[in-house]
NUDRENTI-447388 format. One line per 2 residues: their letters; for each residue x, y, z of N, C-alpha, C. Coordinates in nm, 3 decimals. Layout:
N
a	X,Y,Z,X,Y,Z,X,Y,Z  ...
This chain:
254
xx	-7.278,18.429,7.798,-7.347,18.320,7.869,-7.449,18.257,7.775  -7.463,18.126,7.795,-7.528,18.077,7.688,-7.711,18.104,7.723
xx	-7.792,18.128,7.660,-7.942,18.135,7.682,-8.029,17.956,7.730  -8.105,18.049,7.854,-8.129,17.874,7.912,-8.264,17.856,7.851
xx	-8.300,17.703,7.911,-8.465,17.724,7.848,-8.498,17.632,7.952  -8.613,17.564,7.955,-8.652,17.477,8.038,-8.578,17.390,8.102
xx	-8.516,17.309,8.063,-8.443,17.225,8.044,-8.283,17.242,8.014  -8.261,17.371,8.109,-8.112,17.394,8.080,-8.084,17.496,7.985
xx	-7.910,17.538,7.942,-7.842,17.560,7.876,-7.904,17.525,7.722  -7.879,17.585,7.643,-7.917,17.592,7.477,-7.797,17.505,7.434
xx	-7.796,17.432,7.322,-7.730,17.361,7.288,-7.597,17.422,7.249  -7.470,17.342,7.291,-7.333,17.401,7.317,-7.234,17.278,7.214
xx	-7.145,17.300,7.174,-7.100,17.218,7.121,-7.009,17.128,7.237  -6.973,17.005,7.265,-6.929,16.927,7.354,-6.818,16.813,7.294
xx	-6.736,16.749,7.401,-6.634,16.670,7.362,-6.661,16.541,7.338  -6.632,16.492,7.245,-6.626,16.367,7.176,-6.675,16.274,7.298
xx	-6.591,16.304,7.414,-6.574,16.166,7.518,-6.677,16.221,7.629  -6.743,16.304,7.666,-6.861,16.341,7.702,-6.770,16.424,7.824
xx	-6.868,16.421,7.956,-6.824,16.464,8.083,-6.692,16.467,8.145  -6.595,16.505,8.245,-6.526,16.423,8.299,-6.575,16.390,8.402
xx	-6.506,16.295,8.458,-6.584,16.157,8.600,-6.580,16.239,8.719  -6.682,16.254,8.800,-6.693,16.310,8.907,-6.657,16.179,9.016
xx	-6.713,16.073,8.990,-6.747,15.976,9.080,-6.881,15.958,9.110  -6.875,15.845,9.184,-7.075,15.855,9.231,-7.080,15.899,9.318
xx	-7.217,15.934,9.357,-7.223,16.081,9.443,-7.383,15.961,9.478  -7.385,15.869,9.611,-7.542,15.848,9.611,-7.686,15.889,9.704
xx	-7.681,15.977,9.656,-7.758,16.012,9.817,-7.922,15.993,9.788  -7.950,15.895,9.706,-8.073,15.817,9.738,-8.169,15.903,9.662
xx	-8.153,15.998,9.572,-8.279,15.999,9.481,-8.328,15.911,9.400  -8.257,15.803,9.363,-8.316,15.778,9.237,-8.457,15.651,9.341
xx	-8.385,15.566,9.439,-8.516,15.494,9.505,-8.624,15.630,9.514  -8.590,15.755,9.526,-8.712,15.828,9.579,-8.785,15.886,9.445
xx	-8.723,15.884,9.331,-8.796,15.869,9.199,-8.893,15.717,9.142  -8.804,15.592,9.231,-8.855,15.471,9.165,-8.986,15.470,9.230
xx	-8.985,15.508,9.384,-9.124,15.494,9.453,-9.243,15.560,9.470  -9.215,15.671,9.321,-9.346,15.775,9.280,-9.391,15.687,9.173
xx	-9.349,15.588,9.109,-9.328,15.535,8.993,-9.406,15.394,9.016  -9.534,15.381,8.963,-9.575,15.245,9.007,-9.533,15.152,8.848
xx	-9.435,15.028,8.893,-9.393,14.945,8.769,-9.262,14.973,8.728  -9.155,15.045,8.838,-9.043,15.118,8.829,-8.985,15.005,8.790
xx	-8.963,14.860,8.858,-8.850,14.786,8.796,-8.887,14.735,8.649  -9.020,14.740,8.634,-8.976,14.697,8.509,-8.982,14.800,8.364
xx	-8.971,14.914,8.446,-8.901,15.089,8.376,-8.797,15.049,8.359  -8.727,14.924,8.439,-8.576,14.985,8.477,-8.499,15.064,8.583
xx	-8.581,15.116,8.658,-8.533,15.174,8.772,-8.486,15.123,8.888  -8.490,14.996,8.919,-8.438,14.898,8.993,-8.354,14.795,8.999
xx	-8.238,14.781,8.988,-8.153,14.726,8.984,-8.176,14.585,9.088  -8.167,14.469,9.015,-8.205,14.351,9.094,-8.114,14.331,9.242
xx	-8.162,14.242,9.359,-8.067,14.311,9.476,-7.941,14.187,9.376  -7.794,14.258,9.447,-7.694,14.174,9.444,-7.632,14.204,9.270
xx	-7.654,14.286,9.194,-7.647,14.243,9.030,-7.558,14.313,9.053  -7.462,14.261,8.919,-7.319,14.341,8.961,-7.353,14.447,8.773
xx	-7.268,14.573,8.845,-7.296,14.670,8.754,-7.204,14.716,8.642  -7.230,14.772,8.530,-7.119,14.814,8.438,-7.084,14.937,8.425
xx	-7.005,15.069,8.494,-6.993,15.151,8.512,-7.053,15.211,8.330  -7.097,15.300,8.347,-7.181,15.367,8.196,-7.036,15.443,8.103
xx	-6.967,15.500,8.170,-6.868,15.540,8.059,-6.803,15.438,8.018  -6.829,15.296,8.045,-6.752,15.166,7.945,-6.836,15.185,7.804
xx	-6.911,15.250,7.790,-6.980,15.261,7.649,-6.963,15.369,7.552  -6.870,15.453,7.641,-6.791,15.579,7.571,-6.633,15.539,7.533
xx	-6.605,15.373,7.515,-6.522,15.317,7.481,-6.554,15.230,7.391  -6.498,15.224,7.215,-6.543,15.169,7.119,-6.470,15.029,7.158
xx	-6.404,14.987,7.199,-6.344,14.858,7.224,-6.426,14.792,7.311  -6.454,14.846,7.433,-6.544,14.796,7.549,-6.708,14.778,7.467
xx	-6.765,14.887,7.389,-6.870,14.885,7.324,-6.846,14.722,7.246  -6.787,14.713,7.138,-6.769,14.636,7.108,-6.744,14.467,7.158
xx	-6.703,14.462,7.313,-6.728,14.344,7.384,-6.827,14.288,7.435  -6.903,14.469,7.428,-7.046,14.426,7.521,-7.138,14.340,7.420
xx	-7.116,14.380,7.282,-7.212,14.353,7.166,-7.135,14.198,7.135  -7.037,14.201,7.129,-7.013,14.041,7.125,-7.035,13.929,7.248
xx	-7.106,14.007,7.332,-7.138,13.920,7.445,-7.327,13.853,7.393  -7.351,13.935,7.294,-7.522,13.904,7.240,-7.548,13.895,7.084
xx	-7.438,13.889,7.018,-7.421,13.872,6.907,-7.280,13.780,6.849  -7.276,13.693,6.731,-7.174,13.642,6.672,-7.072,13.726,6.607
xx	-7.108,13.857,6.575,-7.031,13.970,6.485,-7.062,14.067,6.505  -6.962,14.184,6.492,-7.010,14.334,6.570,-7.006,14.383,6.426
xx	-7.088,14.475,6.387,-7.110,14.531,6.236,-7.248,14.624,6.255  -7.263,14.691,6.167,-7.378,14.810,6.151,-7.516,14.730,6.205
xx	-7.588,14.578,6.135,-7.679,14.532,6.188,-7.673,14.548,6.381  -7.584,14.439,6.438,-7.574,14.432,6.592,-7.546,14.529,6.651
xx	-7.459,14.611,6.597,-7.460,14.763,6.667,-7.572,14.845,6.711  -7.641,14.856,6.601,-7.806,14.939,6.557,-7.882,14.848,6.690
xx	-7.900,14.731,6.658,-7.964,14.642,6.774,-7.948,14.649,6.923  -7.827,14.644,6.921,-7.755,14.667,7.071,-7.761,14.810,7.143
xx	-7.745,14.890,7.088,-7.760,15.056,7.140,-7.952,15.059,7.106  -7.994,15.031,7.025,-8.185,15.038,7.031,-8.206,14.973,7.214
xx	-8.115,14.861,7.224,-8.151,14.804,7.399,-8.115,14.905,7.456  -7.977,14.913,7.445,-7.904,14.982,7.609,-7.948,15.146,7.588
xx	-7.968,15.248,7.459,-8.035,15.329,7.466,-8.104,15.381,7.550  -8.252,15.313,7.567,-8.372,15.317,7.638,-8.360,15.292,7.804
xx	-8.219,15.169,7.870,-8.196,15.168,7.981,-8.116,15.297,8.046  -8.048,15.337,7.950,-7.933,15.438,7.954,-7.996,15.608,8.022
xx	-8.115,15.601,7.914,-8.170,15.728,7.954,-8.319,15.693,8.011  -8.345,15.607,8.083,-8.420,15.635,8.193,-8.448,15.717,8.328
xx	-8.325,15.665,8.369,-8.324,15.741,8.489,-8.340,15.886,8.504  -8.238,15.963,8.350,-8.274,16.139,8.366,-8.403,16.171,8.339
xx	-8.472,16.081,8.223,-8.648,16.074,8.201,-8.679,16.070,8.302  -8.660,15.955,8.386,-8.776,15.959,8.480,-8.803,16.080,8.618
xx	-8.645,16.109,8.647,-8.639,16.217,8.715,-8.691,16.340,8.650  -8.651,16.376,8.516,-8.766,16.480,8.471,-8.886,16.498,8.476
xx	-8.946,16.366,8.501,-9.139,16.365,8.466,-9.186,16.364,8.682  -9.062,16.335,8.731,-9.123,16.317,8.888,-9.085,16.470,8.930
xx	-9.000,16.529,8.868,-8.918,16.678,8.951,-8.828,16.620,9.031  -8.770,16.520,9.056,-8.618,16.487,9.105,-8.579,16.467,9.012
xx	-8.472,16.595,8.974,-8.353,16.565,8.890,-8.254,16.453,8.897  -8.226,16.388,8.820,-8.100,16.264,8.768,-8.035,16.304,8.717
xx	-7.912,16.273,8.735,-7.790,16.264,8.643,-7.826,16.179,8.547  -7.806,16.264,8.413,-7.752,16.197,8.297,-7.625,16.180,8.229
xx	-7.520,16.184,8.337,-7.398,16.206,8.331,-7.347,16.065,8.322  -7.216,16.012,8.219,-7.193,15.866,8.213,-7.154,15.854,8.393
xx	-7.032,15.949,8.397,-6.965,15.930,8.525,-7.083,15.891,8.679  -7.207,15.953,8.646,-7.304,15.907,8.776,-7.400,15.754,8.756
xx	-7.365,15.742,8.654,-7.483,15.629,8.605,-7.398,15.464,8.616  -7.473,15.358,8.607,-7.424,15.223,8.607,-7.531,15.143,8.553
xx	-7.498,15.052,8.490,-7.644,15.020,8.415,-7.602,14.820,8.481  -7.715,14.749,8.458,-7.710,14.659,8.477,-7.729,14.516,8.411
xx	-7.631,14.460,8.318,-7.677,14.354,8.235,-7.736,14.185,8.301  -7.830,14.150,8.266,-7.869,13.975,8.241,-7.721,13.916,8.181
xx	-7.725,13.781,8.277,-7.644,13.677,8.212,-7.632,13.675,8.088  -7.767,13.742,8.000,-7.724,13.721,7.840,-7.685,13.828,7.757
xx	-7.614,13.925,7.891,-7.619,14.084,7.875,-7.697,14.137,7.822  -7.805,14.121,7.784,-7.945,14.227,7.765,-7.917,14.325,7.896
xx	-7.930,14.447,7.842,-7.954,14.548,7.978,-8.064,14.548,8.040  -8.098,14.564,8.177,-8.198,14.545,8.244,-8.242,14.688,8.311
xx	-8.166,14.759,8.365,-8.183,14.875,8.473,-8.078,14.972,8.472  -8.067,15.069,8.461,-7.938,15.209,8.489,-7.971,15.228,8.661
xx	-7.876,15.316,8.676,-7.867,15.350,8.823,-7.787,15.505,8.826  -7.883,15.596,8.859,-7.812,15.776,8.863,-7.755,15.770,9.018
xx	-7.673,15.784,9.029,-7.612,15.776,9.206,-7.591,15.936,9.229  -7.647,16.030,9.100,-7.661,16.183,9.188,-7.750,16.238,9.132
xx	-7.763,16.351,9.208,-7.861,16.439,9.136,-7.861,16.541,9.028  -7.944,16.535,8.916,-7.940,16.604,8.827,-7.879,16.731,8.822
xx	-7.882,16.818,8.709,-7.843,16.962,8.719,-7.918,17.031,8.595  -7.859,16.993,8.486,-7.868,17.062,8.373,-7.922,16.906,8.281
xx	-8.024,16.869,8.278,-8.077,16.706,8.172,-7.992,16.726,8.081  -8.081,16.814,7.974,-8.021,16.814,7.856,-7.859,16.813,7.813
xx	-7.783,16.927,7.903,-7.624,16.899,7.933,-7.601,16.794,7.932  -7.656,16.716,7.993,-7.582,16.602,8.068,-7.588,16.487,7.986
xx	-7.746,16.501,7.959,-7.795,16.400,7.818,-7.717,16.410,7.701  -7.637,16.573,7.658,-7.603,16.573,7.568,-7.481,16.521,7.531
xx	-7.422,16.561,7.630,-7.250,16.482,7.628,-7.258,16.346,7.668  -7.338,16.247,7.716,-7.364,16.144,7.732,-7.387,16.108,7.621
xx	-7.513,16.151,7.501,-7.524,16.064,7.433,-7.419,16.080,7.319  -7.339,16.169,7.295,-7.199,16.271,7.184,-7.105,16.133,7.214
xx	-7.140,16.111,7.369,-6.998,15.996,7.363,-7.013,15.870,7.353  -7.125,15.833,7.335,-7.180,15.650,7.318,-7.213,15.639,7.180
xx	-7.300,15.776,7.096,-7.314,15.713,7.008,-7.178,15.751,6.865  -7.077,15.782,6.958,-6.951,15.827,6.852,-6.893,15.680,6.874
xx	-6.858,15.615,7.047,-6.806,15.514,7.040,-6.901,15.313,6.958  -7.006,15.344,6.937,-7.122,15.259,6.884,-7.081,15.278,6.724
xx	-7.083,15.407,6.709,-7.051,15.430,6.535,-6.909,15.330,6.523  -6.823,15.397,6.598,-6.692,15.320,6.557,-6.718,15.181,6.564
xx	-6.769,15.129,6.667,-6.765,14.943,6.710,-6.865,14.933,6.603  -6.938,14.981,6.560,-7.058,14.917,6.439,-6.978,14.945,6.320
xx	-6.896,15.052,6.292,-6.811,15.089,6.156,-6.912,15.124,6.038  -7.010,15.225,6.117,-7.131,15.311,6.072,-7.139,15.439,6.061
xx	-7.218,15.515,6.072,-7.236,15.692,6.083,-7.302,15.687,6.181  -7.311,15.824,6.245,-7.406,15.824,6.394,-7.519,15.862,6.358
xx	-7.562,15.920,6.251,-7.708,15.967,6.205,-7.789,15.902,6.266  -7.815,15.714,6.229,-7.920,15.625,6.232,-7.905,15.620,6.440
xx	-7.807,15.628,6.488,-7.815,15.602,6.640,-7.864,15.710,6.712  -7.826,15.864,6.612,-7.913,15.939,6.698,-8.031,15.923,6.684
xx	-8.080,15.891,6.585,-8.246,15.892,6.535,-8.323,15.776,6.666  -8.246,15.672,6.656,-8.244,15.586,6.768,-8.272,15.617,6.947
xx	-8.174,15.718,6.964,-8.193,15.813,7.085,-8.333,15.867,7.085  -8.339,15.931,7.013,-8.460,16.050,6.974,-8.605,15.918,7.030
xx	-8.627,15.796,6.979,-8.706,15.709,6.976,-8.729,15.679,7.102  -8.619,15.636,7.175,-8.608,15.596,7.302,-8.618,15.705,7.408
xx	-8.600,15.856,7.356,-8.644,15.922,7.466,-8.795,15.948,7.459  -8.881,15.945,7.335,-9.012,15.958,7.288,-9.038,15.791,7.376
xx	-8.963,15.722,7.377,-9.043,15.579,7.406,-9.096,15.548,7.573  -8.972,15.608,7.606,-8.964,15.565,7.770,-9.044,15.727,7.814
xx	-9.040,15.810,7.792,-9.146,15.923,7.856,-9.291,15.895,7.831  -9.313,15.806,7.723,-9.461,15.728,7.707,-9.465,15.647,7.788
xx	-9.374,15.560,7.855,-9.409,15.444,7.924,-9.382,15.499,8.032  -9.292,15.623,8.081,-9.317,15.659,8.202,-9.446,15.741,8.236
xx	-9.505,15.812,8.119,-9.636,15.858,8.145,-9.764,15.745,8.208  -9.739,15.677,8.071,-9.858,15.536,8.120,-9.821,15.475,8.293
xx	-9.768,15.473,8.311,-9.716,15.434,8.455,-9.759,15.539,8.585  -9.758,15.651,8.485,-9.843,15.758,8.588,-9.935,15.807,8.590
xx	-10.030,15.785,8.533,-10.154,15.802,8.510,-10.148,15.933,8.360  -10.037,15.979,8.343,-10.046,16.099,8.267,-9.942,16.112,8.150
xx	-9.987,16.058,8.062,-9.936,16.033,7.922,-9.933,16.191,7.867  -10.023,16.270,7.833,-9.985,16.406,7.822,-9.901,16.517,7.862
xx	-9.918,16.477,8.024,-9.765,16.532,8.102,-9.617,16.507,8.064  -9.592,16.359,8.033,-9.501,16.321,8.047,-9.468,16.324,7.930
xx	-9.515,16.311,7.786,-9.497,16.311,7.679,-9.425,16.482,7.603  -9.530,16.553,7.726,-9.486,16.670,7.638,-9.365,16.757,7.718
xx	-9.262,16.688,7.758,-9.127,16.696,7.788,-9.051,16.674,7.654  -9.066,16.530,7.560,-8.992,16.503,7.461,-8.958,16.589,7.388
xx	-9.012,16.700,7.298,-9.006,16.811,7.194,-8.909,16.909,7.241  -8.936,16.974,7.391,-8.864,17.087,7.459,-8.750,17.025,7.494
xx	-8.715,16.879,7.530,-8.610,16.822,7.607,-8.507,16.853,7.446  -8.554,16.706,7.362,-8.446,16.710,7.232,-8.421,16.836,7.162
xx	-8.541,16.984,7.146,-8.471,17.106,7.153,-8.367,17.103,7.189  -8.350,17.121,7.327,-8.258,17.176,7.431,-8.109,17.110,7.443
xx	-8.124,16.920,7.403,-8.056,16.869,7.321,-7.962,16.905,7.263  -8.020,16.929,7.118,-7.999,16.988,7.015,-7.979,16.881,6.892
xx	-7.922,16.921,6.786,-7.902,16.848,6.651,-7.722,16.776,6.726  -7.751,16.692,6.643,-7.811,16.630,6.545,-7.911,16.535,6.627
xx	-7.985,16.547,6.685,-8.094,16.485,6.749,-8.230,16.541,6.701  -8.310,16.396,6.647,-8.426,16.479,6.598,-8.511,16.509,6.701
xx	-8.621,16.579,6.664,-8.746,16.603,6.735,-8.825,16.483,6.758  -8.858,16.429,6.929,-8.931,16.320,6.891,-9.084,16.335,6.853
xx	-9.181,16.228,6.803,-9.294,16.252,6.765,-9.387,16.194,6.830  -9.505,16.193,6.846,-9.599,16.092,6.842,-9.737,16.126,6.766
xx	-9.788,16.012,6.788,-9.907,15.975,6.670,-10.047,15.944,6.784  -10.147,16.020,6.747,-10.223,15.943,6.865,-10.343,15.853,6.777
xx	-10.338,15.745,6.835,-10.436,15.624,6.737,-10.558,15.564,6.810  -10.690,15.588,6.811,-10.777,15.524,6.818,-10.821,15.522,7.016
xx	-10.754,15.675,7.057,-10.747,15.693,7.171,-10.624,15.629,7.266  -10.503,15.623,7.178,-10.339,15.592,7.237,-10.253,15.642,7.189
xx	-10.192,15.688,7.245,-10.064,15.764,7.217,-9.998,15.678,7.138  -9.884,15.659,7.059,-9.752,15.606,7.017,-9.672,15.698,6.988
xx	-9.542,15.640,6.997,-9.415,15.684,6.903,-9.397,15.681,6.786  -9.411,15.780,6.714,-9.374,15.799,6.536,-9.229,15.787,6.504
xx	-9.215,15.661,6.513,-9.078,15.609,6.507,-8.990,15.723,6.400  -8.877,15.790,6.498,-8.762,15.854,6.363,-8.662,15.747,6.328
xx	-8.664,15.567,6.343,-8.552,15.501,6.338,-8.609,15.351,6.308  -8.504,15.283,6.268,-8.555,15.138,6.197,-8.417,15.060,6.354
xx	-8.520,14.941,6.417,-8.361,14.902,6.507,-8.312,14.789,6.456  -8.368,14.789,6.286,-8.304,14.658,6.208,-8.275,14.533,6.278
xx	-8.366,14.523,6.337,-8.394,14.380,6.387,-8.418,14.269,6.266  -8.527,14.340,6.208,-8.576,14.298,6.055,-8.476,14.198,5.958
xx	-8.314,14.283,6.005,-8.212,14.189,5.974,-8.178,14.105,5.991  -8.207,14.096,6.123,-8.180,13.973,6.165,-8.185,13.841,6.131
xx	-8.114,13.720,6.155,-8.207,13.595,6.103,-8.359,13.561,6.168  -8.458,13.577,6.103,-8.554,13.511,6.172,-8.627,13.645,6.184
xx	-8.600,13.749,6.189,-8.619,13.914,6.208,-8.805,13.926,6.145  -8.851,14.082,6.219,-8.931,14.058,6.104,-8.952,14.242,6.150
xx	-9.009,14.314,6.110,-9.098,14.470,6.147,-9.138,14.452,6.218  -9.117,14.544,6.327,-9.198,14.626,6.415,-9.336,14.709,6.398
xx	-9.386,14.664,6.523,-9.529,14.747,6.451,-9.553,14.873,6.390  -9.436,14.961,6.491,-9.389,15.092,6.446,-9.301,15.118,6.316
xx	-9.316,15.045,6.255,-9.135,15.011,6.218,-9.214,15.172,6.075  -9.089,15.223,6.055,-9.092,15.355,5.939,-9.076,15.284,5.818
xx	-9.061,15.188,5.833,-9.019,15.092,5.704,-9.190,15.037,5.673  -9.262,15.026,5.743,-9.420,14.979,5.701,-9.456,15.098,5.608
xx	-9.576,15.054,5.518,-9.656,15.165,5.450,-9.752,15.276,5.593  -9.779,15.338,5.552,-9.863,15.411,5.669,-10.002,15.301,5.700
xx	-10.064,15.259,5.605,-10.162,15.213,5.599,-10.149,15.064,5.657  -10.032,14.995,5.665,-10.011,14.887,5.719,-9.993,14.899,5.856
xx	-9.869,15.038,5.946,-9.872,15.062,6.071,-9.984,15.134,6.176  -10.087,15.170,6.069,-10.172,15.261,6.152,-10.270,15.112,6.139
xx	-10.279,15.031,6.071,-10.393,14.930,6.082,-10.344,14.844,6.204  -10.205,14.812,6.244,-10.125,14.735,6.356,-10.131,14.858,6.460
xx	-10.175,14.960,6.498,-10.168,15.058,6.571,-10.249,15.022,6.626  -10.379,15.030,6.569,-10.548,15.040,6.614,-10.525,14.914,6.681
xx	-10.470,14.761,6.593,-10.504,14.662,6.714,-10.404,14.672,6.854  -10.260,14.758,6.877,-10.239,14.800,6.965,-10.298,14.864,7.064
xx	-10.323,14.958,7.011,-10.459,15.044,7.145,-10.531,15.013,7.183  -10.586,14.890,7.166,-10.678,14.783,7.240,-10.620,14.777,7.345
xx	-10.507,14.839,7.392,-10.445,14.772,7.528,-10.435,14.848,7.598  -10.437,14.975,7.570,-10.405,15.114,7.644,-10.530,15.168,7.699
């Protein structure tokens, strides 16, 4: 039997294509996670009324991956790829975050989830239609199968997308902390969660600046590439001395 820890099962090796499909299962946790949550829709936890949804294992399909990214880009390649999974990333794994930091478990399972794109397919909101079990499990074969099918549609390595993951689960447990009065609570899930994870997922980090938390970015979302692009405040690509000086005027806000 495998040894559990907080957060589940110890890391297991898993199939390329993640879970198999249970179906949705909705019996109304996730509204009862959004409404502990002050600022849930614009977490993401709310799905606009009427929006029509994209079942989540279409992203454990490199062909379908690849349509979604040509729906917000001119060319699918390592730049738009990196870009496109840095978005849907952060919508993707909300919902099991946020159920971790309230104690209602979420599915992080593709088969329970549905995420919701804007006319300009930017992702807007996920949707867990059951209840959790095992996060990290669930997280893990979820993310084994998006960011294998992202590698292929980008015609990349998965290294830079897990590092990507790792960011976005450090990102959204900060913004679900700030939302709850408790940035320390919620933050210090990230370390034990991506443990439990496992590799190739790093450890996420943070930095605390001038009395604010941040994310010690493990990932670049090469936006920078872009035309017109430029760094992020976080960006790992700054000198230290350039991001911690853009930090301080950040925390003015926190």
């Amino acid at each position: 039997m495998a040894p559990t820890t907080p957060y589940g099962v110890a890391p297991v090796p898993v199939s390329r294509w993640g879970a198999p499909q249970t179906g949705p299962v909705d019996d109304g946790s996730q509204a009862s996670v959004a409404a502990r949550i002050p600022g849930a829709a614009g977490l993401g936890l709310l799905a606009p009324p009427g929006a029509a949804t994209v079942p989540a294992v279409d992203l454990a399909d490199p062909d379908r991956v690849s349509r979604l990214i040509e729906a917000r880009a001119s060319t699918v390649g390592r730049v738009t790829a990196t870009v496109w999974w840095y978005s849907v990333s952060t919508v993707l794994l909300t919902p099991a975050l946020a159920g971790l930091v309230t104690g209602i478990p979420l599915s992080g399972r593709l088969s329970d989830t549905s995420l919701v794109f804007r006319p300009d397919a930017l992702p807007v909101a996920a949707v867990s239609s059951a209840p959790g079990n095992d996060v990290a499990e669930e997280l893990r074969e979820s993310l084994s199968a998006v960011v294998a099918a992202v590698a292929v549609a980008g015609r990349m390595g998965e290294r830079p997308l897990w590092a990507i993951a790792t960011d976005a689960i450090a990102n959204q447990l900060l913004a679900l902390g700030r939302a709850l009065g408790d940035v320390p609570a919620a933050t210090a899930h990230a370390a034990p969660l991506a443990a439990a994870i496992g590799s190739p997922l790093p450890l996420p980090r943070y930095v605390d600046v001038a009395g604010a938390r941040f994310t010690q970015r493990a990932s670049c979302c090469l936006m920078v590439e872009l035309p017109g692009g430029a760094l992020c405040t976080s960006c790992p690509r700054r000198t230290p001395a350039d991001r911690l000086a853009l930090l301080e005027q950040a925390a003015r806000w926190f």
